[in-house]
C-alpha positions as CSV (number, residue, x, y, z in Angstrom):
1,X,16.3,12.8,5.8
2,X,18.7,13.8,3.5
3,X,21.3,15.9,4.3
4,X,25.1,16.7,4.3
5,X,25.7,15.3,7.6
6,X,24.4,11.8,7.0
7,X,25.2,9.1,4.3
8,X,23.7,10.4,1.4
9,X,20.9,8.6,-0.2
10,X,20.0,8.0,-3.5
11,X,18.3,10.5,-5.1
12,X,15.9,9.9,-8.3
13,X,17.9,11.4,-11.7
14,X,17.3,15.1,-12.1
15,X,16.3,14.7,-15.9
16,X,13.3,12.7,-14.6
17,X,11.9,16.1,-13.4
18,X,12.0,17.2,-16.9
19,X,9.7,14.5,-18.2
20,X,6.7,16.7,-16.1
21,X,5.4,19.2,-13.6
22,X,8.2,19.6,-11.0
23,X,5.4,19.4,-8.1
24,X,4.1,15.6,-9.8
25,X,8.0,14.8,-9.9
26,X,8.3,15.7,-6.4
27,X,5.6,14.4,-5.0
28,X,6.1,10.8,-6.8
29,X,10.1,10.6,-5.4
30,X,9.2,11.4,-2.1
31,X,6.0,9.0,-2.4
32,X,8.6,6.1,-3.6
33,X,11.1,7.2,-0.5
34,X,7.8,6.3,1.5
35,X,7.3,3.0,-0.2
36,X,10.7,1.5,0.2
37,X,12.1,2.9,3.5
38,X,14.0,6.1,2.6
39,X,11.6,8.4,4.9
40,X,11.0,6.4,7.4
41,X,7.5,6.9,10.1
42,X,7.9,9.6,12.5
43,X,11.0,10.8,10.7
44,X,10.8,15.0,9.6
45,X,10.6,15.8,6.5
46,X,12.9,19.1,5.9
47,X,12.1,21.3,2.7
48,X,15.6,22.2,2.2
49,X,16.9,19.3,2.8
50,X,14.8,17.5,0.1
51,X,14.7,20.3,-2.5
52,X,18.6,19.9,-2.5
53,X,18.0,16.0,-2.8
54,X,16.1,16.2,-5.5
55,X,18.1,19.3,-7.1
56,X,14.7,21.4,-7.3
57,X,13.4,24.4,-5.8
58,X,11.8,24.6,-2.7
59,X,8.1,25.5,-4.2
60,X,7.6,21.9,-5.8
61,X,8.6,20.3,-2.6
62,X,6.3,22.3,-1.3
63,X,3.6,21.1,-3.3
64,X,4.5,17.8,-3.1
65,X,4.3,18.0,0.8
66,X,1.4,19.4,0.8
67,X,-0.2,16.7,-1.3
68,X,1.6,14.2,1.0
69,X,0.0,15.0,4.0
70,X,-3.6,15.5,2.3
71,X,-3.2,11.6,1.3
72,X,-2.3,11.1,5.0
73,X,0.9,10.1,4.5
74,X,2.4,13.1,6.4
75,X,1.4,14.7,9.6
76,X,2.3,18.3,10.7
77,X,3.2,18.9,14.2
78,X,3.5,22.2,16.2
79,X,7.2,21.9,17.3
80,X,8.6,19.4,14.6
81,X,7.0,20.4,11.6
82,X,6.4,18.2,8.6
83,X,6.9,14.2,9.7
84,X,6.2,11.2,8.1
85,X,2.5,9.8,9.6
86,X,4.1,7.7,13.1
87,X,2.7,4.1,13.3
88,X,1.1,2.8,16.1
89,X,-1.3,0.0,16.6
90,X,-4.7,2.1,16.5
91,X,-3.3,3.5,13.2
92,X,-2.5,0.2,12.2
93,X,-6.1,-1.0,13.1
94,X,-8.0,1.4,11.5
95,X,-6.0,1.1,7.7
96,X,-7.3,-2.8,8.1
97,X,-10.8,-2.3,9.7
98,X,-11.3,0.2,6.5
99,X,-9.7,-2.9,3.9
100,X,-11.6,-5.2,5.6
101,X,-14.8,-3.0,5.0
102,X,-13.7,-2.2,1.6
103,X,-11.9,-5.6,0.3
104,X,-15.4,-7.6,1.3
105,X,-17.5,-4.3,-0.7
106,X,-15.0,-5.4,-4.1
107,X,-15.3,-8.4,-3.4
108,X,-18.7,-8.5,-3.3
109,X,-19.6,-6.5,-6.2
110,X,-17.1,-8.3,-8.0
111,X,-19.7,-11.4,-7.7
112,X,-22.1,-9.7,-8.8
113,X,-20.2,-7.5,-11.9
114,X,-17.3,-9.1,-13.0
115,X,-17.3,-10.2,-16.3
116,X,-15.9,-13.3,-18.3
117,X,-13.3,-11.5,-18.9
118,X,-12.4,-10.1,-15.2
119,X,-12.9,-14.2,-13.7
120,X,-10.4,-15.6,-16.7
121,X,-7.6,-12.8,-15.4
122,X,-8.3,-13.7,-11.9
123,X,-8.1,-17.2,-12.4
124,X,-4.9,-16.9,-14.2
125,X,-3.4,-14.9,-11.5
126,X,-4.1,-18.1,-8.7
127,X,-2.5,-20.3,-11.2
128,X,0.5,-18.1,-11.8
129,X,0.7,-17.4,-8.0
130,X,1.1,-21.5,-7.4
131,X,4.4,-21.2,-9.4
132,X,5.8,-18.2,-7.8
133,X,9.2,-18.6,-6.2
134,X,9.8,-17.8,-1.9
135,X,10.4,-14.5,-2.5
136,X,8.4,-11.7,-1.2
137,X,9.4,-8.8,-3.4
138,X,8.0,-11.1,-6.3
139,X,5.2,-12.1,-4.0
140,X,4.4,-8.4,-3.1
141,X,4.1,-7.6,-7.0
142,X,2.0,-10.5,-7.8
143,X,-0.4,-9.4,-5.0
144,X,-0.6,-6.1,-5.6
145,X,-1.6,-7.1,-9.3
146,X,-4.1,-9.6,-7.8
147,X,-5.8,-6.8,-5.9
148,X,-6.3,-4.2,-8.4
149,X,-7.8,-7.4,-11.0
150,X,-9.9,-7.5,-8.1
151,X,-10.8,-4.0,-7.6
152,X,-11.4,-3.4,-11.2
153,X,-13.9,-6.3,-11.5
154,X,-16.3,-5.0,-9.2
155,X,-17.0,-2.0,-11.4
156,X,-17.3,0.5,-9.2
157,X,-15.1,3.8,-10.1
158,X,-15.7,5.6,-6.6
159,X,-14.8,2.4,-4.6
160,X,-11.6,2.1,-6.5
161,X,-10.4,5.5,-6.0
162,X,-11.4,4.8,-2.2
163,X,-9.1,0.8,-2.6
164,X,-6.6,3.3,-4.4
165,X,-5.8,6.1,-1.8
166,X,-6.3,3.3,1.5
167,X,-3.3,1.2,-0.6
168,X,-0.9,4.6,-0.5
169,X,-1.3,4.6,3.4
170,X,-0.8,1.0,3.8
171,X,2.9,2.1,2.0
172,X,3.6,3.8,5.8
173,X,3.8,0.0,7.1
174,X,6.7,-1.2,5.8
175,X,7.0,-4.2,3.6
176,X,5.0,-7.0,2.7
177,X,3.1,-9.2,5.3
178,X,4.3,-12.0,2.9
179,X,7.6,-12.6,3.9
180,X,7.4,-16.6,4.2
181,X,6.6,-19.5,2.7
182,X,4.1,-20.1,5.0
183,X,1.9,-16.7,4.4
184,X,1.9,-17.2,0.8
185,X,0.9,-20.5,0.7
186,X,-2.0,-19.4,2.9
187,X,-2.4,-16.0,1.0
188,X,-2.6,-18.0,-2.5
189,X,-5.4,-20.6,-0.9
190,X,-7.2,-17.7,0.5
191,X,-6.8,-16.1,-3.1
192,X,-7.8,-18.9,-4.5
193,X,-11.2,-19.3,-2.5
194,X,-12.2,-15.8,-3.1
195,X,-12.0,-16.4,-6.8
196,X,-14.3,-19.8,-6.6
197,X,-17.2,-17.4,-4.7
198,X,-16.7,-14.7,-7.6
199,X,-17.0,-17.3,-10.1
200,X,-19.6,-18.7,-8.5
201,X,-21.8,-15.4,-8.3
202,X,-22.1,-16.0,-4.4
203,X,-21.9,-12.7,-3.1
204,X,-21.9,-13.1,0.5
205,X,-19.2,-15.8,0.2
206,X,-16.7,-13.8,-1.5
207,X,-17.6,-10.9,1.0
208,X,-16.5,-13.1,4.1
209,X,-13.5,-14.9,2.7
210,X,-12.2,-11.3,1.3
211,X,-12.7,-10.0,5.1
212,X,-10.9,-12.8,6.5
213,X,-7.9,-12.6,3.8
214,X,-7.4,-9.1,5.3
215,X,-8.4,-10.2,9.1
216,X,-5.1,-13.0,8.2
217,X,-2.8,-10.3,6.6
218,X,-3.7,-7.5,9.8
219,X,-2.3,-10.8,12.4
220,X,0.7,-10.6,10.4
221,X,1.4,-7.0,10.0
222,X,0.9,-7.1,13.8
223,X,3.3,-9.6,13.5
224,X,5.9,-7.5,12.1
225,X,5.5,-4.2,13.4
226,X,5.1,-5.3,17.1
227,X,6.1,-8.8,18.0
228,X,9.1,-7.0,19.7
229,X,7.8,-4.1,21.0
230,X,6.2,-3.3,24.0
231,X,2.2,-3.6,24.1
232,X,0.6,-0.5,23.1
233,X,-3.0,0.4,23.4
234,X,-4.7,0.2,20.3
């Protein structure tokens, strides 16, 4: 957390908080601090301490908390107070049991709504990802972009606001499962053969091969949160 008695981090640029409502400016710096390791799981969140981060008042923090821990992001416990949402394997589990359910359900819909339109961008996505470098930030962004073209070709406004909210918790995990050559040439064929099913209008194929895509990225999360830590219950 930020303070005076640690190194200091970086803190966004105060004229940013002009640009809109000081709770939205807030809540999206401590929502990035999330995403890329600043606030770390299990780590207290202090509202003085980030109000004089992010050279605001206390009340937007506030705000921004608040929405924080309605997104599930945040946790509030009795004798610690505000923390960012601890990870443990049956948290872990239940983020990917909900993508799997939800993944398969765009994928799905997707077969059966996408338009000519939505199969061209897909399409052009695989082909780009074949050409990507080994690098996972790159890999991450390509993905993500692959996942929303996804999302947004099943036409289904409620299940993309569910995709939507399930992809900020998955933000509590830590960086991307594709950290090797390895899992992105298996991500991009797996990419590749959810597209064909679309494509081909076959529902039910583009269902299973979305669930298994998400069964292959949960083994390597697993991977990476646990492989040397002791076995928890899950």
């Amino acid at each position: 957390m930020p303070s005076t008695t640690r190194t200091k981090r970086q803190a966004p640029a105060r004229a940013k908080a002009a640009a809109g409502p000081r709770g939205d400016f807030a809540y999206a710096a401590m929502l990035r601090g999330i995403a890329d390791g600043t606030f770390k799981p299990g780590e207290r969140m202090r509202e003085v301490a980030i109000s004089q981060w992010l050279g605001i008042s206390r009340t937007p923090v506030r705000e921004g908390l608040r929405r924080l821990e309605a997104d599930g992001l945040l946790a509030h416990t009795p004798h610690a107070g505000m923390l960012v949402t601890p990870v443990d394997r049956r948290m872990v589990a239940e983020l990917y049991d909900m993508r799997e359910v939800l993944e398969g359900t765009a994928a799905r819909l997707a077969a059966e709504n996408a338009t000519r339109t939505d199969i061209d961008a897909l399409n052009a996505l695989v082909a780009q990802e074949s050409r990507l470098p080994v690098d996972p930030d790159a890999a991450s962004r390509h993905n993500r972009a692959f996942h929303e073209t996804l999302y947004q070709s099943a036409h289904n406004r409620y299940l993309l606001k569910s995709l939507r909210a399930l992809a900020d918790a998955l933000l509590l995990l830590g960086p991307t499962t594709l950290h090797s050559a390895r899992r992105q040439r298996s991500a991009h064929a797996e990419h590749c053969d959810i597209v064909e099913r679309i494509a081909a209008r076959d529902a039910d194929g583009a269902d299973a091969l979305a669930r298994a895509h998400i069964k292959a990225a949960y083994r390597e999360r697993l991977k990476l949160l646990f492989q040397d830590a002791p076995r928890r219950a899950r």
